[in-house]
C-alpha positions, 0 to 999 in steps of 0.5 A: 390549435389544440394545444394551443387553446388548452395552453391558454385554458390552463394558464389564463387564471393560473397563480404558479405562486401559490401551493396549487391546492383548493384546501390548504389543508390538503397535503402535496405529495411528491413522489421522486426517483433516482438513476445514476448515470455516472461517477464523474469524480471522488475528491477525496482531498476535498471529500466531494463526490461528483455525480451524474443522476437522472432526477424525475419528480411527479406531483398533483397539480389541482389547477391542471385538469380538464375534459380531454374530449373538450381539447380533440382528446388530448391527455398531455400537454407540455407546459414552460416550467416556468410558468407553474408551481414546482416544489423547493426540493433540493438536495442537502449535501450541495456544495457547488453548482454542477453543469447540468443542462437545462430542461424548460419543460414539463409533462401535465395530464389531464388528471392534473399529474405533472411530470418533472424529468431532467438530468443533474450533476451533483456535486455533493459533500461525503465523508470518504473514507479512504483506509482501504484505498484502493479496495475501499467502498464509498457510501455517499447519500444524496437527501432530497427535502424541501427547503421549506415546506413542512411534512403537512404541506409537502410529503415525499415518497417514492415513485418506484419500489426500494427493491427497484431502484436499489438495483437498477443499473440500466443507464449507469455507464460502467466504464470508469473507475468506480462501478456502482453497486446499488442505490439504497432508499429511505424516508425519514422525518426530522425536526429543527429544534422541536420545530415542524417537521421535514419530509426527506428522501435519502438515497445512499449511493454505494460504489467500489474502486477498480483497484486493477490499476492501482495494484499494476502500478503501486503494488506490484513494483513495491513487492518486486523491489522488496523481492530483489531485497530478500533474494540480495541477502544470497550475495556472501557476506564478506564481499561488499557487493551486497551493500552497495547492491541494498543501497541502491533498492533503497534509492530506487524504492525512495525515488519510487514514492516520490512517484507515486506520491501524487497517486495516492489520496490525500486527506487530513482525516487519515492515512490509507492503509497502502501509504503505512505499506509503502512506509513498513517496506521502506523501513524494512528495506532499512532494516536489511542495510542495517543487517548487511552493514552489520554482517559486513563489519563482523567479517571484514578481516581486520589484523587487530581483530580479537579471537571468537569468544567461547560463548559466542561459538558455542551459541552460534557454531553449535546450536544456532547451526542446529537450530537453523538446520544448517547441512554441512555443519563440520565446518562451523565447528571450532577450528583446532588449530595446530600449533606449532611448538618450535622454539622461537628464542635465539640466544648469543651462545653456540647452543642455539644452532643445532640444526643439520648443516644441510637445514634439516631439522632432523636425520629423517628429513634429510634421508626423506630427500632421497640420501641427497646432502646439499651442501649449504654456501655456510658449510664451511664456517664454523657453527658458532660463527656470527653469519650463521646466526644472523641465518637463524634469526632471520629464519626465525623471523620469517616463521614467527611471521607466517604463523602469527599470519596464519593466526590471523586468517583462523581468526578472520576464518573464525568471524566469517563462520560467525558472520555466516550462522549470524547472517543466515539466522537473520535473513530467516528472521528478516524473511519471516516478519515480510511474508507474515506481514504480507500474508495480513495485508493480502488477507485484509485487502481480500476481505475488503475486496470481497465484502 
């Protein structure tokens, strides 16, 4: 029965549509407050921050008091929210209506104190910036004003100390993908084109991105397929095992982009820092073809292929091995190919068969095979004869033929030493631009992890 005559005390001449104050000179001060219950989502596509926030207002309400000895000593009422006078404080960076539940009710004391609690889902626009993806932090602001009351009828303040509520993390749900690190407070004034002014209440909002998943499932594959490239360049260079080998890490590194394409955010701002990562990689993975495919074509052996110019041994056989401390450096020296200075003109006189009948250049060769003379099937004919010569020739021949064979393989041998010093000179220069390029990146993820 109480509550029930205070109910219809209260409300028997109450007008919820005026500002409830006896002289309207009398400015209503509402004190607000905010915990941040959690991060339901960051769309950063969109750049729309998703929010669940527990929201408490306290105003003074001049026409809620009364005696509480007059009410059985009650001090506390609840009343419909509905049916008295609630200020038009709303949040500025609204961009949807959220699904929050409904709170019909509000606390009123009998000193005409109103206490109004209730839990919202803030969808609010924030400028994310996504560089640091995904160490970045968010700083998203939520700017309680009333919408159209001036700072002379409606103040604002805060209901608890800055220091309070920057670090109040008591009901934030720390499970998801954002932690939150503090909730920063301010109260300002502003003006539309020299108009009255406005009170407003910001509160900025910071949070940091767990990057754990995002490093397990982005980062790290990248680096692995990146070290399979660089130990690849320990395949030999004349073997075409190595080119089909980086073919095939680039194909695998395309298909994993096209992968996680639909992971990483996207925005018409700017392009995060891991989506540069992942192109630099790819253009290195190219790099390392185009240096394989070089190396291959150098050495591949070619009968046509032209002798090592001079300055090209001199620059890559002696000082480039010097210079990369290669161990074994003797047999990057230039080959001294013995030349074999036997004649190679057959005339059609009797001069040109001077050799022994037994096929022997010379008396030593033949006492060096222990005194035996083998007769030969043409010992019988005459020096001069046409057989005889035709045997010449056709020996002739053959030598002439596995010397300019022979020739071949010095040069072939002389590109694969080049293609060797050349390969090794660019895999140090190759592993060299990835690690400094890793050691900045790792360095600027570190900073911006521990900031």
């Amino acid at each position: 029965p109480a509550l029930r005559r205070l109910s219809h005390y209260l409300m028997a001449h109450y007008q919820k549509g005026t500002r409830p104050v006896r002289d309207w000179r009398t400015t209503t001060n509402v004190a607000i407050d905010l915990m941040v219950y959690a991060i339901l989502s960051v769309d950063e596509k969109n750049q729309v921050l998703t929010t669940y926030v527990w929201y408490r207002q306290h105003w003074t309400d001049e026409f809620l008091r009364w005696d509480p000895a007059r009410f059985d000593n009650l001090t506390q009422i609840s009343l419909p929210a509905e049916s008295i006078w609630v200020p038009d404080i709303l949040i500025n960076e609204f961009v949807d209506v959220g699904k929050s539940p409904h709170v019909p009710y509000v606390y009123v004391s009998h000193h005409g104190e109103v206490q109004n609690l209730k839990p919202i889902q803030v969808m609010t626009a924030c400028s994310l910036d996504i560089y640091n993806f995904p160490f970045d932090v968010q700083n998203c602001s939520l700017t309680f004003t009333s919408w159209l009351h001036h700072v002379r009828d409606i103040n604002l303040s805060l209901w608890r100390q800055p220091e309070l509520v920057k670090f109040d993390r008591s009901v934030f749900m720390n499970q998801g993908e954002w932690e939150l690190l503090y909730v920063l407070s301010r109260f300002q004034e502003f003006s539309v084109k020299s108009s009255d002014s406005y009170a407003e209440m910001k509160f900025y909002v910071v949070i940091r991105r767990r990057p754990l998943f995002y490093t397990v499932s982005l980062l790290l594959p990248s680096i692995f397929l990146m070290v399979m490239d660089i130990v690849g360049f320990y395949l030999p260079p004349n073997s075409g095992e190595r080119v089909s080998f980086k073919i095939t890490l680039l194909l695998g590194y395309s298909v994993f982009l096209i992968i996680v394409s639909d992971t990483l955010p996207a925005t018409a701002v700017g392009t995060p820092l891991i989506g540069v990562y992942f192109v630099v990689c790819m253009a290195l993975l190219v790099i390392s073809l185009t240096e394989t495919i070089l190396i291959v074509h150098l050495v591949h052996k070619q009968d046509l292929q032209p002798h090592v110019p001079e300055w090209v041994k001199r620059l890559l056989l002696e000082r480039a091995t010097v210079l990369l401390c290669i161990r074994d450096r003797g047999q990057f020296s230039p080959n001294q190919t013995k030349s074999l200075d036997i004649s190679r003109r057959v005339e059609n006189n009797d001069s040109t068969a001077k050799l022994n009948p037994s096929g022997c250049e010379n008396a030593q060769e033949c006492e060096g095979l222990g005194g035996a003379r083998p007769v030969p099937p043409f010992a019988g004919l005459v020096e001069g004869s046409p057989l005889v010569l035709s045997v010449l020739r056709e020996m002739t021949a053959i030598r002439q033929f596995l010397e300019k064979r022979e020739e071949f393989r010095d040069v072939a041998r002389e590109w694969l030493q080049v293609g060797y010093v050349l390969d090794v000179l660019l895999f140090r220069t190759y592993l060299a631009a990835v690690l400094a390029y890793g050691i900045t990146l790792g360095t600027l993820w570190s900073v911006w992890r521990d900031a």
